[in-house]
C-alpha atoms as one frame of an Amber mdcrd trajectory, in Angstrom:
protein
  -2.813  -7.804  63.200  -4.428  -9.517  65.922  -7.966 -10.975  64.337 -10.686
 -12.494  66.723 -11.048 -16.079  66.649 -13.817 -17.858  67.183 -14.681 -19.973
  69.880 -16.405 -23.131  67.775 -16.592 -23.405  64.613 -20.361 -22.581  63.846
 -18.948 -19.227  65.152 -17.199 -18.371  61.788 -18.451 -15.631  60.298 -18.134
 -13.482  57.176 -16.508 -10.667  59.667 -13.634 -13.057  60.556 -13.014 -14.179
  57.489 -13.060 -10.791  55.356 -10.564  -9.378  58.316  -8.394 -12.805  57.610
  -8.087 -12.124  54.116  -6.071  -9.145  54.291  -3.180 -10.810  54.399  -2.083
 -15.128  53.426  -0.327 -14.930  56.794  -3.609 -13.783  58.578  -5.656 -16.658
  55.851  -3.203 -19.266  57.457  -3.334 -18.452  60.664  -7.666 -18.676  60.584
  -7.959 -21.793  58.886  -5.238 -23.649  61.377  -7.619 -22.131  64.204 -10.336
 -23.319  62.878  -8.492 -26.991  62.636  -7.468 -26.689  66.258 -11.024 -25.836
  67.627 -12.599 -28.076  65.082 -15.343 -31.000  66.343 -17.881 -33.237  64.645
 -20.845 -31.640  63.947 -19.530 -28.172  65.088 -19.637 -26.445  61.982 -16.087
 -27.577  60.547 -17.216 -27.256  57.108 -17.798 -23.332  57.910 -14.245 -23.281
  56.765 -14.987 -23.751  52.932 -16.325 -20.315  52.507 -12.680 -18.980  53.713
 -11.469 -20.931  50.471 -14.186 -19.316  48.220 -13.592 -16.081  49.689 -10.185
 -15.987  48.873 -10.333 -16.153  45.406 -11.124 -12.111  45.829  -7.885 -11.739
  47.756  -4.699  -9.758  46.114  -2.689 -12.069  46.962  -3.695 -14.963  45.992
  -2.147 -15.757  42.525  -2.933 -18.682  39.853  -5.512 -21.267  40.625  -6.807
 -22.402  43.920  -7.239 -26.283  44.678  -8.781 -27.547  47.961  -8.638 -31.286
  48.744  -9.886 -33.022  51.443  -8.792 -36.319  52.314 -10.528 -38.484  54.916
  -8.256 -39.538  58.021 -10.547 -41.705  59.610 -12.975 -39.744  61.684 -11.035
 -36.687  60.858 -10.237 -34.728  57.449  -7.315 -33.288  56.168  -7.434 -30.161
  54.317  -4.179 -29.227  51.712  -4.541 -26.299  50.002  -2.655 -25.367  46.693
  -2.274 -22.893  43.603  -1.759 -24.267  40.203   0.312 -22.083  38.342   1.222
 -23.995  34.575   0.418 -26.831  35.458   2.478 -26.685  38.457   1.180 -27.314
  42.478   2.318 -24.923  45.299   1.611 -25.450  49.050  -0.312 -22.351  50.089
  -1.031 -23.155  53.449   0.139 -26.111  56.151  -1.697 -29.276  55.527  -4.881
 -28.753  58.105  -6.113 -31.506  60.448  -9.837 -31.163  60.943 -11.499 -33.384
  63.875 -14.720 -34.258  61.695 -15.516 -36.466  59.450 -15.444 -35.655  55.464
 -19.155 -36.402  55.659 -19.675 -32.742  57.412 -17.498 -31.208  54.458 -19.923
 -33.378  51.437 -23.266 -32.004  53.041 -22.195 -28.762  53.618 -20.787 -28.409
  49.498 -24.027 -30.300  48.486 -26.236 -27.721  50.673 -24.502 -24.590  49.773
 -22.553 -25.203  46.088 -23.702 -21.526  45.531 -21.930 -19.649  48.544 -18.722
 -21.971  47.289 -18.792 -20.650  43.696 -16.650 -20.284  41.951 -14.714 -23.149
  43.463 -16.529 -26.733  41.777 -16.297 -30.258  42.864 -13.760 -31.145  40.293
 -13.742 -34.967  41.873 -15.772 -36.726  44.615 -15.445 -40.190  46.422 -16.161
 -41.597  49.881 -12.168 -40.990  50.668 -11.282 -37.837  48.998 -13.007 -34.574
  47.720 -11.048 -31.910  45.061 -12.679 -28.406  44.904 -10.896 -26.038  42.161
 -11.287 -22.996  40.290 -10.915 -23.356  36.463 -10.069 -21.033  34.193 -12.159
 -18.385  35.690  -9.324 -16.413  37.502  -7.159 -16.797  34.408  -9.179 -15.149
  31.964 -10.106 -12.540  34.643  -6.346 -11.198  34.789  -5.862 -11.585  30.290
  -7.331  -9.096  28.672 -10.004 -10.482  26.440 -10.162 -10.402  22.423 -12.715
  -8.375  20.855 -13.226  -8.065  16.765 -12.287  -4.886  15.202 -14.518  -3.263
  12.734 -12.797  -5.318  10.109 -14.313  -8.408  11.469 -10.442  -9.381  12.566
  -9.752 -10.245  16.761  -8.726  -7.416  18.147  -7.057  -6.792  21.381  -8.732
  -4.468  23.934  -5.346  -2.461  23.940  -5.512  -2.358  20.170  -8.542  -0.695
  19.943  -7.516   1.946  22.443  -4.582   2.655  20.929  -6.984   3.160  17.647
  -9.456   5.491  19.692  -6.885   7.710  20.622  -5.421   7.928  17.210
């Protein structure tokens, strides 16, 4: 699928990166554009919503982790999925060419556009942004009680219904 790209980064917009998140291939290919293109004070940090975003994809599975490391005036971006305890590379380390300054302000300024991702640690040298347990529970069916006052499965009490 060929997606348009932007030309800067304060270009990014909600229509490129919905389009990139049909596929991880198309996700990849967006956030190393955005690296390539990137420039202090251009609007690097416009990148974070792609992150946030794809917590709606399909095919994303287990837990997304962000970290960005400073690289002197640059930043590099790894992002992983925790699955039991265990990290997988989801993308190519990224290269930004801004500082992680840019990246602080802009997850200070806009924590709500990021959510559900959370600042899960925070220093001068390296910021971690991470879903919890929110996409886990999402994909187990939850416990309910049962008219005896015993947790019940959801499935339980559908089998019951139909009974």
């Amino acid at each position: 699928m060929t997606i348009e790209r932007p030309l800067r980064g304060s270009d990014l917009g909600m229509r490129h990166i919905l389009t990139a998140l049909g596929s991880k291939h198309d996700a990849a290919a967006l956030l190393h554009h955005m690296a390539s293109i990137s420039r202090p004070g251009e609007g690097a940090s416009k990148v974070l919503v792609l992150f946030a975003r794809m917590l709606h994809a399909d095919w994303l599975r287990g837990n997304l982790v962000v970290e960005l490391v400073a690289d002197g005036v640059a930043t590099a971006i790894e992002v992983v999925v925790e699955v039991n305890g265990r990290r997988e590379p989801l993308f190519p380390l990224a290269h930004f060419h801004a500082p992680i300054d840019e990246f602080l302000a802009a997850i200070e300024r806009h924590r709500a556009l990021l959510a559900p991702l959370l600042v899960r640690r925070r220093d001068s040298a390296r910021i971690v942004l991470a879903t919890g347990l929110e996409r886990v529970e999402r994909e187990i069916s939850r416990p309910a009680l049962g008219q005896n006052g015993r947790i019940q499965t959801r499935d339980y009490e559908l089998a019951k219904e139909r009974e």
